[in-house]
C-alpha positions in Angstrom: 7.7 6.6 12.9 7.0 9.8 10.2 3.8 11.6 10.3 2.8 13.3 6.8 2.3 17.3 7.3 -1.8 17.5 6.0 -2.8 21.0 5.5 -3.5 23.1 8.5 -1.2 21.2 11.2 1.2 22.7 12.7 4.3 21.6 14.9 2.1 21.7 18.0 -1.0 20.1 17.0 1.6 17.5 15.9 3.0 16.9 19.0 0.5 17.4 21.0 -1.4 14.8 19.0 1.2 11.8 19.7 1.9 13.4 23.5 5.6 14.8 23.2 6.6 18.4 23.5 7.4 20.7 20.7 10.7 20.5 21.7 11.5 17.1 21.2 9.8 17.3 18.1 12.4 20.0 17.2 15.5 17.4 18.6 14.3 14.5 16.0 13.9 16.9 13.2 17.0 18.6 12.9 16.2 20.4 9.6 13.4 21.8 11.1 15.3 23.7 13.3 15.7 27.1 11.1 12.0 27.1 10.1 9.7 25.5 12.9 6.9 28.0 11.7 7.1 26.6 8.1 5.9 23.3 7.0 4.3 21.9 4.3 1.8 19.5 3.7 3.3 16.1 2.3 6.4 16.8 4.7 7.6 13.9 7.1 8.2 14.7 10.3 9.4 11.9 12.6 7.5 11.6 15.6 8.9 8.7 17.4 
């Protein structure tokens, strides 16, 4: 499951919103990796 970046998230209101950690946000999204303070709205980010 992908969650679409809206404007003004970030990786922890993501997370926090379907209950994992930042973390293992970080392990499913590899490419976010090198920027976890930079995302954009319209980005996918899987969440499950």
């Amino acid at each position: 499951m992908c969650h679409c970046v809206r404007k003004g998230e970030s990786l922890y209101k993501i997370a926090k919103r379907n209950g994992i950690t930042v973390h293992r946000l970080l392990q499913k999204n590899p490419h976010l990796k090198r920027r976890p303070n930079l995302i954009y709205p319209g980005e996918c980010v899987k969440v499950r």
